[in-house]
ROMAR-127212 format. One record per residue: residue in one letter; x, y, z of N, C-alpha, C in turn. Coordinates in steps of 0.05 Angstrom, whole numbers, plus 5000, padded with zeros to 4 digits. Layout:
<recs>
AXYZXYZXYZ ...
</recs>
This chain:
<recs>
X473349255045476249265043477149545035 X475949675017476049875010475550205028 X473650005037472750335066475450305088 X476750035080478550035114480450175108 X482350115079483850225068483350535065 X481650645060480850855067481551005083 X479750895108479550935141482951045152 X484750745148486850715157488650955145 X488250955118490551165094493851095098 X493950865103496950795097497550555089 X499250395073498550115056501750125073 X503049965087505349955090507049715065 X509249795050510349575038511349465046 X512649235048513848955059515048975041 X517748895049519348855034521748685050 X521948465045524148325080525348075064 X528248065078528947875068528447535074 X526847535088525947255093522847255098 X521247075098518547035095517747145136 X519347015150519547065176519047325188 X520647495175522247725183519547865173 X518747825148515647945135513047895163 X513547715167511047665186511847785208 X514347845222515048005243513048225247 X514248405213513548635221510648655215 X509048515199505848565206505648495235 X507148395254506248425274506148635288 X509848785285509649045297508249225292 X507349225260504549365253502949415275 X501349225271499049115283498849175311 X501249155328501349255359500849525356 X501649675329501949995334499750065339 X497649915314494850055300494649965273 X497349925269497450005229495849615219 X494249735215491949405207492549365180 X493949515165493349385145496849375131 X496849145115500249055103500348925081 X502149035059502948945042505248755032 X505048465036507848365034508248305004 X510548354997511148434964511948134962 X511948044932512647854928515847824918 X516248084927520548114923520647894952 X519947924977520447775000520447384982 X522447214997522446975000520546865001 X519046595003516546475008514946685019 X514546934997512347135004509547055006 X508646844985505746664994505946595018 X508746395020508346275050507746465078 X509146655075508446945088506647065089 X504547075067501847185072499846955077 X500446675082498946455098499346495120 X502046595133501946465156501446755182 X500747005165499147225174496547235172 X494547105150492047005159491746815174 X492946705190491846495208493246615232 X495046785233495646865260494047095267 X492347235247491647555248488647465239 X488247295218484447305214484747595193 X482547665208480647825196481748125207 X483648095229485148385240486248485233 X487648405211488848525193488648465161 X488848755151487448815113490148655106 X490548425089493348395070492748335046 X494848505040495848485010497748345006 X497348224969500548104957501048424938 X503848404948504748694933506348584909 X507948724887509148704869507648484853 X505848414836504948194834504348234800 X506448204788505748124760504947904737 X503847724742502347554731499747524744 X497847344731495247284742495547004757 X498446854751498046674765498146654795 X500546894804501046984823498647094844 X496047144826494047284836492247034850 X492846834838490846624846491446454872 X494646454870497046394893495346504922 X496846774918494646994938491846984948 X490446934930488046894945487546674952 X488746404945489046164964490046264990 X492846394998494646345017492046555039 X490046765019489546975040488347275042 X489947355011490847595007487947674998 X488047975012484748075003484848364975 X488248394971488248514965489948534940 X491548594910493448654898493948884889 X496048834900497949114884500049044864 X499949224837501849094816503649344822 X507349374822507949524811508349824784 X506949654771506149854740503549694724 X503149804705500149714696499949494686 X500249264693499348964687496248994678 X495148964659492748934651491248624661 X492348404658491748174662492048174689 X492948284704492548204736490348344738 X490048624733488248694738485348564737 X484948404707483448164701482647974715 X485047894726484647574740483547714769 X484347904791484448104811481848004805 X479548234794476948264784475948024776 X476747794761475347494761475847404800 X477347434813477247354839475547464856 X474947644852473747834876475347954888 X477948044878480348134907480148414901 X480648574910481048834900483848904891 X483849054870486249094862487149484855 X489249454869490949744861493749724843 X492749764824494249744796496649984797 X498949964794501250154799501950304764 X501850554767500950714745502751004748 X503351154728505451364733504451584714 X503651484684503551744673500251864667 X499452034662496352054657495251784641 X495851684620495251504607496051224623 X497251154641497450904656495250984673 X494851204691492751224709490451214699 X488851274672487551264668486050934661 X488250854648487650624641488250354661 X489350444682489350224702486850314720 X485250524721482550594725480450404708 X480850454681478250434664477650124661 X480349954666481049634663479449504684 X479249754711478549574737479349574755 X481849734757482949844785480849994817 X481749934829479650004857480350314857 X483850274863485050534874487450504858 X488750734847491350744833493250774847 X495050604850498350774860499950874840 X500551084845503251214832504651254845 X506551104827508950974827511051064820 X513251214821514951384849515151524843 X513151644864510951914878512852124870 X515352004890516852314896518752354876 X519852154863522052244838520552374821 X518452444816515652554795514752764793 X516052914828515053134837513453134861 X512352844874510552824894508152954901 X507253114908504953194916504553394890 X505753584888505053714866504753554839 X506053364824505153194804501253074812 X501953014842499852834848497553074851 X497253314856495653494844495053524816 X497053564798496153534778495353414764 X495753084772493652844766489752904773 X490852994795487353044805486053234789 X486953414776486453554748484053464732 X485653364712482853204697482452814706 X484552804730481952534746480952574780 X479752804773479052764801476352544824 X475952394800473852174813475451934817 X478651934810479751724816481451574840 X481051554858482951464882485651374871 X487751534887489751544887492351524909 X493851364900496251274928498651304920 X499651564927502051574925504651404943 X505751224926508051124930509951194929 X512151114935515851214931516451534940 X517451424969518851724981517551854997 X514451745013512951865025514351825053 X513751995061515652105096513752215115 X515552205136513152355154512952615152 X515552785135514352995128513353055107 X512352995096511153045070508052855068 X508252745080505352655091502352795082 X503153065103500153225097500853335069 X502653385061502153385038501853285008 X501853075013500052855001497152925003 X496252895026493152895030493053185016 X493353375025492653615011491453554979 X494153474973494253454940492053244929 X490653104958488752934940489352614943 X491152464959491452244961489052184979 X488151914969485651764982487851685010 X490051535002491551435020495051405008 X497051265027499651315021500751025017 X502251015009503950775009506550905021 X506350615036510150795048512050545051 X513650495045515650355044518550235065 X520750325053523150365074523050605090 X521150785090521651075107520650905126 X518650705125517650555147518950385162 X519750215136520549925151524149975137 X525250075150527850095148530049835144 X531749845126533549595114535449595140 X535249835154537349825186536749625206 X533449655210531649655230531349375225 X531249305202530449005190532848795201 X535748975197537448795195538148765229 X537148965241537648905270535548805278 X533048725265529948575277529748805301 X529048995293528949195315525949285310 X524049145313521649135303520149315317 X521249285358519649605363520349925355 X522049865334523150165315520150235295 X520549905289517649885270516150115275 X515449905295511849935309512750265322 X514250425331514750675338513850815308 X515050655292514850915265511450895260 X511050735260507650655245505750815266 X506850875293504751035317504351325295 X508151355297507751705281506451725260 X507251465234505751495213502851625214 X501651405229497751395240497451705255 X499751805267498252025274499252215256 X500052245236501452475223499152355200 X497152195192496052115170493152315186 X492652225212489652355227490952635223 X492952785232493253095231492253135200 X493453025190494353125159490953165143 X489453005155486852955145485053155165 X485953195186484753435202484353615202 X487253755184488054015181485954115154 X486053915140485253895111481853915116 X480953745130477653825128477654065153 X479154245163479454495175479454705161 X481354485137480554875112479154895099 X477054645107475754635076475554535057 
</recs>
């Protein structure tokens, strides 16, 4: 799970107002390339939503339950599917229950002392959590400072321009949100807008990682 997440370098967030509309767009994902999806548990029958993407998708696609603050919620998830959690900010106990499941978990973290310790609890990979109100790539350099053995995913405000610079600064991978899945695009179900953005995403994620093992 971890190598795909990797591989791929983009966690897309879900965020939709109906459980439906959530499973739409892992589809348009999925036509693009983009394998892997996070449906947050802000969405409606968001469990019901991440059941009814493992049985239409299998094993084709990586999912996550996103926003996920309790451990009960964690257990929900890996019934309905989910291979993956993401908490908003540092829940200690999900992280717990995450790690009693076997799921992998990316614990949502902001200041040196949340990242560290949503690392040392059990975290796979850290998101920090909003990236760009923080300073974005440059904050997320200076995290890599004194943690540079820690995988890191910058969240909130990632774009297609600012992309490679993320990776520069050291992101394992990105989280990307509404720059993706647009509250416009949603409300018009204009889902091949989606799947158009997620082509550029995937190739502005391969440049961005190209340029970077080019310099060195």
């Amino acid at each position: 799970m971890l190598s795909t997440l990797r591989a791929v370098g983009i966690v897309p967030v879900i965020r939709a107002e109906s459980a439906d509309a959530a499973v739409a767009v892992v589809e348009a994902l999925a036509e693009a390339g983009l394998t892997v999806a996070e449906i947050t548990m802000t969405v409606p029958r968001a469990i019901d939503a991440i059941a009814s993407v493992g049985k239409r998708f299998g094993n084709k696609v990586l999912l996550g339950a996103g926003t996920v603050t309790d451990a009960e919620t964690v257990g929900r998830a890996l019934d309905a599917g989910a291979e993956f959690i993401v908490t908003p900010c540092l829940v200690p106990e999900v992280i717990d229950a995450a790690r009693a499941a076997d799921l992998a978990v990316l614990p949502g973290a902001l200041t040196p002392t949340e990242v560290f310790e949503a690392f040392r609890l059990g975290g796979d990979m850290v998101k920090i959590f909003p990236a760009q109100n923080v300073g974005g790539a440059s904050y997320l350099r200076a995290l890599r400072g004194p943690f540079p053995d820690i995988p890191l995913i910058p969240t909130g405000g990632v774009t297609l321009d600012n992309v490679r610079e993320m990776f520069d600064a050291g992101a394992t991978a990105v989280g990307v949100g509404s720059e993706l899945i647009s509250r416009d695009a949603l409300a018009r179900r204009d889902y091949a807008a989606i799947s158009g953005l997620a082509v550029k995403f995937l190739a502005a994620v391969r440049h961005a990682r190209a340029k970077k093992m080019a310099a060195g």
